[in-house]
C-alpha positions as CSV (number, residue, x, y, z in Angstrom):
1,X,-45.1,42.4,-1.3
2,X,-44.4,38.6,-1.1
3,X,-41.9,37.3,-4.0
4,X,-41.9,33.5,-4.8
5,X,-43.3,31.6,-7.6
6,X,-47.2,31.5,-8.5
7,X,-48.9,28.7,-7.0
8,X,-52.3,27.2,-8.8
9,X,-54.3,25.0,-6.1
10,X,-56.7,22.4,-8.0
11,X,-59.4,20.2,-6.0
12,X,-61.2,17.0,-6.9
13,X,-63.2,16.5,-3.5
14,X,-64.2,13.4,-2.9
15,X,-64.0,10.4,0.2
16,X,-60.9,8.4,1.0
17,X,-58.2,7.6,-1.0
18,X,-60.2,10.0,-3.8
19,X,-59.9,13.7,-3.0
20,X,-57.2,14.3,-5.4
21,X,-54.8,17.8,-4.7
22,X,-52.3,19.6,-7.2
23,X,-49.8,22.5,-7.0
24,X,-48.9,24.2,-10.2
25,X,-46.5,26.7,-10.0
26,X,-44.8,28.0,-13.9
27,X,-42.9,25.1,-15.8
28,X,-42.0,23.5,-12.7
29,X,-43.3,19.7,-12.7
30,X,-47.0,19.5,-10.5
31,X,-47.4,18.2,-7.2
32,X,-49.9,16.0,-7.1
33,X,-51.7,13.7,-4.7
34,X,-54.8,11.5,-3.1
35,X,-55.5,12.2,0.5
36,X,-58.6,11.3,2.3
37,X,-60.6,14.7,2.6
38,X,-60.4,18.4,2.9
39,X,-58.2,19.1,5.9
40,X,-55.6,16.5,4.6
41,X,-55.7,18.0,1.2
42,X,-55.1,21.7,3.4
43,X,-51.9,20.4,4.9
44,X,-50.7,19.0,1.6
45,X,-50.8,22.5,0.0
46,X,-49.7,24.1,3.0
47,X,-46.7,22.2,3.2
48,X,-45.5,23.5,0.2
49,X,-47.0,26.5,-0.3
50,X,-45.1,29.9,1.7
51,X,-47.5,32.2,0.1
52,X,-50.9,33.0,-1.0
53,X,-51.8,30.9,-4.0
54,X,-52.9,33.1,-6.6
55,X,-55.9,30.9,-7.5
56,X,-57.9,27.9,-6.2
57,X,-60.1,25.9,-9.1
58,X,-62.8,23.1,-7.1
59,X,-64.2,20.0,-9.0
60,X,-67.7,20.6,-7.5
61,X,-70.7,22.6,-7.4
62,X,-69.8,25.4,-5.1
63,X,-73.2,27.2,-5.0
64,X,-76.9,25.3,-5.1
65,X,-80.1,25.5,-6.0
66,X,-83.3,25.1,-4.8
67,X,-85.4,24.0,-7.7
68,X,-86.4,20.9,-9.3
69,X,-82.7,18.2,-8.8
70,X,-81.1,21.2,-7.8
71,X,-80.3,21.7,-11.2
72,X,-78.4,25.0,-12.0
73,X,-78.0,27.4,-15.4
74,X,-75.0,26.6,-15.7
75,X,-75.2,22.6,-15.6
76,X,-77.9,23.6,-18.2
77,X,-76.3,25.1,-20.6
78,X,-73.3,22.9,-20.3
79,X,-75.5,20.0,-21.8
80,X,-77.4,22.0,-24.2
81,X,-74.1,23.4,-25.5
82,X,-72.2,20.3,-25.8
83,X,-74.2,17.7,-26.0
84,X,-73.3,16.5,-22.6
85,X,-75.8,13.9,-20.7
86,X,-76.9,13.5,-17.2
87,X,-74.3,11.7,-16.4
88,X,-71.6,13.8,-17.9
89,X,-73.1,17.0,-15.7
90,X,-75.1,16.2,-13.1
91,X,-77.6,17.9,-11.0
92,X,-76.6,18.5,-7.2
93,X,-79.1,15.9,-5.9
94,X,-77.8,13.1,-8.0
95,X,-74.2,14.0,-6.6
96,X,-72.5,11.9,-4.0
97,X,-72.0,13.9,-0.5
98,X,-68.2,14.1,-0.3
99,X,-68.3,16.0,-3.6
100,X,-70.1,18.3,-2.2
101,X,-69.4,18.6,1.3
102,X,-65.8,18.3,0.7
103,X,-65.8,21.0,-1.9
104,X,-67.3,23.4,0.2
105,X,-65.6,22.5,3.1
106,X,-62.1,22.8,1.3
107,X,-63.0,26.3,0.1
108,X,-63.4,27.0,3.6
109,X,-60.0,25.5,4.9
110,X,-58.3,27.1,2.3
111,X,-59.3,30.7,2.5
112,X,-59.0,29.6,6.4
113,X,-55.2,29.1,5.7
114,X,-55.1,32.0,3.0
115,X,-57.8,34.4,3.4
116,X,-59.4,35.9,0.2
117,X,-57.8,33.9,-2.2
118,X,-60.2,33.5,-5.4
119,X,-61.5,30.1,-6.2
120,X,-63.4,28.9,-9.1
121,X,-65.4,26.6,-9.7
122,X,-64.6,23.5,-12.6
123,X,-66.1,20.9,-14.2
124,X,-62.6,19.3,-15.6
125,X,-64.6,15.7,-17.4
126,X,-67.1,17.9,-18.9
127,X,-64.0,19.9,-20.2
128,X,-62.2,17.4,-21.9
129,X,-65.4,15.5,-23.2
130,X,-67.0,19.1,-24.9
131,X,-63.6,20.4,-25.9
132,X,-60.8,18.0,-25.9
133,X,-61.6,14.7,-27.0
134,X,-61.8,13.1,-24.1
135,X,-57.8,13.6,-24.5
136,X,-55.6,14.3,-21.8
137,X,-52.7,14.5,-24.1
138,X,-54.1,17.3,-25.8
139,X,-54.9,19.0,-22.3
140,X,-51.9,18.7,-21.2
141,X,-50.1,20.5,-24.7
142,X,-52.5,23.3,-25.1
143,X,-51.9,24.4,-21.3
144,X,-48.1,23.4,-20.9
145,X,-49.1,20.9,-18.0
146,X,-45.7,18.8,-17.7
147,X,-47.0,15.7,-15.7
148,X,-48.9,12.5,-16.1
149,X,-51.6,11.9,-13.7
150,X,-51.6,8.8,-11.4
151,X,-55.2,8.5,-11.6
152,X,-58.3,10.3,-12.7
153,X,-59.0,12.1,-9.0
154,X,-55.8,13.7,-9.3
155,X,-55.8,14.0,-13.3
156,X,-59.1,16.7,-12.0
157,X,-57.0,18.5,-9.8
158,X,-54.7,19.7,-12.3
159,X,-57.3,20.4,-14.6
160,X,-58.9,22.2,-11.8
161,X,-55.8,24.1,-11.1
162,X,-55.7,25.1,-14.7
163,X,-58.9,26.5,-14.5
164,X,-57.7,28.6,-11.6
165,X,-55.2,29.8,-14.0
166,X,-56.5,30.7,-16.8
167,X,-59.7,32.2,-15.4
168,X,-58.1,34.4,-13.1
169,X,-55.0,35.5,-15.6
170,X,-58.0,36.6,-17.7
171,X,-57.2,34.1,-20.7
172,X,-61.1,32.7,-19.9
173,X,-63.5,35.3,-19.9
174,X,-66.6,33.5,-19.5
175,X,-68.1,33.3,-16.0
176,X,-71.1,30.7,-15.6
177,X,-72.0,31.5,-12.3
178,X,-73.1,34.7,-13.8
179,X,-76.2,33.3,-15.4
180,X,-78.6,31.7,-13.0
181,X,-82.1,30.1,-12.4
182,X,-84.4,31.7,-10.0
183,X,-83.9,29.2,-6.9
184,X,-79.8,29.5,-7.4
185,X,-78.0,31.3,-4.5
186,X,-75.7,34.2,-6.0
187,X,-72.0,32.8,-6.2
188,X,-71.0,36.6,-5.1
189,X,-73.3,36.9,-2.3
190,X,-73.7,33.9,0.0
191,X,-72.1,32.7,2.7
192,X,-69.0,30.8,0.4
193,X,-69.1,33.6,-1.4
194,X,-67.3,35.1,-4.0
195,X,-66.8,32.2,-6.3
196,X,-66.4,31.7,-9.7
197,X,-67.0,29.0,-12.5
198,X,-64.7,30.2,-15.7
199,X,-65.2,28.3,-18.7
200,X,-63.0,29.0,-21.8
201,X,-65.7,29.2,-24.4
202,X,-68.5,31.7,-24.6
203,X,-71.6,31.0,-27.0
């Protein structure tokens, strides 16, 4: 059995200069940083990662649908729930490309580098908008995130990475990908699959 600290991987894909990347690992301060896409987001980690991470949280949709905007349950009840607008959670059509390419392509690289590792889904400004305020200050308290993010793409990351914590310790519970509309693919069948989207609030 490999012995080491517990790395969390968080992802905000997007283009250049914007696909931010963070490391958690325990109390230690986060690595963080912006890199131009997936594969340079890949070395980052795995130049300081020895191990398998124990998690992987994405800031994009990780599994589509083929209905009207490619809208999903999940992006559904996220507005319904909260409150949240269009523009707050957005449909996979209105997305820009890198978001989702990116995304799926890092899932890819990653499990690539470290095969089977679980990844979830994460949806970090909806987060802080439905739960928080808005309020990074507060994020970072209630989840004992010691660090003060450069900018908003990496800012996602470690909110992303948190996810990836906290869904896969157990402390969130609820899976959204487990509810879905009839044209959704099934986040534990397709061909990224098995992905998750934890969310720590069930209603």
């Amino acid at each position: 059995m490999t012995s080491g600290p517990t790395f969390w991987i968080g992802a905000d894909p997007g283009g250049r200069g914007n696909f931010g990347i963070a490391i958690l690992a325990g109390n230690d301060k986060p690595q963080t940083a912006s890199v131009n896409c997936a594969d340079e987001a890949v070395v980052f980690v795995r130049a300081r990662v020895h191990h398998p991470p124990a998690g992987v949280g994405v800031d994009a949709p990780l599994w589509w649908s083929s209905g009207p905007s490619g809208d999903r349950h999940a992006d559904q009840w996220l507005r319904r729930t909260y409150g949240l607008g269009g523009g707050q959670v957005q449909a996979a059509n209105s997305l820009r490309g890198a978001a989702l390419v990116q995304g799926a392509m890092f899932v890819q690289r990653i499990r690539e580098a470290y095969p089977a590792v679980p990844v979830t889904e994460s949806h970090p400004t909806a987060l802080l908008n439905a739960l928080l305020g808005n309020d990074w200050a507060t994020f970072a308290a209630r989840f004992h995130v010691n660090a003060e993010p450069r900018n908003q793409h990496e800012r996602d990351a470690l909110i992303a990475a948190v996810a990836a914590r906290e869904g896969f310790t157990g402390n969130w519970t609820h899976d959204l990908g487990q509810k879905r509309l009839a044209g959704e693919q099934d986040p534990a069948r397709y061909w990224l699959a098995p992905v998750h989207y934890y969310w720590p609030e069930a209603r």
